[in-house]
KENU-573987 format. One line per field, with one value per residue (C-alpha): residue in three letters; x, y, z. Coordinates in Angstrom, 1 decimal, padded with zeros to 4 digits. Last residue first. Layout:
BEGIN
r (ALA_...)
east (X_...)
north (Y_...)
up (Z_...)
//
This chain:
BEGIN
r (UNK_UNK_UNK_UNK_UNK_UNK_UNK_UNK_UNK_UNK_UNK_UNK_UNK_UNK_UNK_UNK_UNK_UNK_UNK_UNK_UNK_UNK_UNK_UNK_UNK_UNK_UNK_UNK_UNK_UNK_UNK_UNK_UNK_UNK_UNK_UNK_UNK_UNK_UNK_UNK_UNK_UNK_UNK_UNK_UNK_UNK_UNK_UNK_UNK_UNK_UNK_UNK_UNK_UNK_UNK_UNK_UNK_UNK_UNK_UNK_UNK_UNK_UNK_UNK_UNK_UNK_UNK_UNK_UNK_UNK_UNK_UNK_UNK_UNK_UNK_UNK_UNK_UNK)
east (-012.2_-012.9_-010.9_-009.6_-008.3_-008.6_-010.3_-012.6_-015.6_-013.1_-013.8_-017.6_-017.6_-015.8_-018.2_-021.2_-019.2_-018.0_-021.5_-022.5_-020.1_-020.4_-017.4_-013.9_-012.6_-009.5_-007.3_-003.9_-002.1_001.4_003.3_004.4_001.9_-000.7_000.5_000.7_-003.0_-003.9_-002.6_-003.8_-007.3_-007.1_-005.6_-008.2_-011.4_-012.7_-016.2_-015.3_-016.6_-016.1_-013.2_-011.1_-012.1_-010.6_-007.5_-007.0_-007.4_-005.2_-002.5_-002.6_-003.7_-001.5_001.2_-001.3_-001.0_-004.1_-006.7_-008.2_-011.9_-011.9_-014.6_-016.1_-018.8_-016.8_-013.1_-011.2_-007.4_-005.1)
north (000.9_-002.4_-004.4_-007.8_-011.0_-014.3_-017.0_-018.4_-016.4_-013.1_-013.7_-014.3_-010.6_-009.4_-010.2_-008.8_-005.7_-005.2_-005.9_-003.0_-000.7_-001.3_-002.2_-003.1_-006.4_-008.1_-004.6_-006.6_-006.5_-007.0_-006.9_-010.7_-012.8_-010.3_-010.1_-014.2_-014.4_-011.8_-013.8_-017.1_-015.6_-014.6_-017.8_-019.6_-017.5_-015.0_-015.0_-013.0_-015.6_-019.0_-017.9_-015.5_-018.6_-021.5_-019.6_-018.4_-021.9_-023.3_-020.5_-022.2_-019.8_-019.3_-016.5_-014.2_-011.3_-008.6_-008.8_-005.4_-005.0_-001.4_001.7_002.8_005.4_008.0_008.0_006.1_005.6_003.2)
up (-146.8_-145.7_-143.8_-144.0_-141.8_-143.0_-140.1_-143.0_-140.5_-141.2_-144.9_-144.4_-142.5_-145.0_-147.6_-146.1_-145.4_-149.1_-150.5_-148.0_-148.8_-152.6_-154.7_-155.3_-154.7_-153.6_-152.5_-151.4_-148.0_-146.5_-149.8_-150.2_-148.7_-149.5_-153.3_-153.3_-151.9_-154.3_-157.5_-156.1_-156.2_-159.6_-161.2_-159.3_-160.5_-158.3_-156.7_-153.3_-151.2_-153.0_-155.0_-152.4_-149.7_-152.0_-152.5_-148.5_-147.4_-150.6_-149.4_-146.1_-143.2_-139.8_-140.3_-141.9_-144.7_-145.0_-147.4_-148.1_-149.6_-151.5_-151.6_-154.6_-154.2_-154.3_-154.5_-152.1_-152.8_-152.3)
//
């Protein structure tokens, strides 16, 4: 992962406790992805540790981790 610029990256991080619907239907209402694309990350964070979800604006990022972490999912901006 690397930040250049302006872009910086919204991490999702694996979790013992959250379903994979819970983490779905969060990645689509928060981060606006469709289905097929939110299932994708939550099976690359369930498998690899972590996945980059968006790309984007600091602030956008922030606003949207903050909802994220409200779901109980845990991120990190970078």
């Amino acid at each position: 992962m690397r930040n250049s610029g302006d872009e910086n990256f919204l991490i999702l991080f694996n979790d013992d406790y959250n379903t994979f619907d819970h983490v779905i239907k969060s990645l689509v209402e928060i981060c606006g992805h469709d289905s097929i694309q939110a299932e994708q990350c939550a099976l690359i964070a369930h498998f690899t540790g972590s996945c980059e979800v968006r790309t984007g604006s600091m602030s956008i990022l922030s606003s949207m981790k903050s909802r994220l972490e409200k779901n109980g999912l845990e991120c990190e901006v970078i």
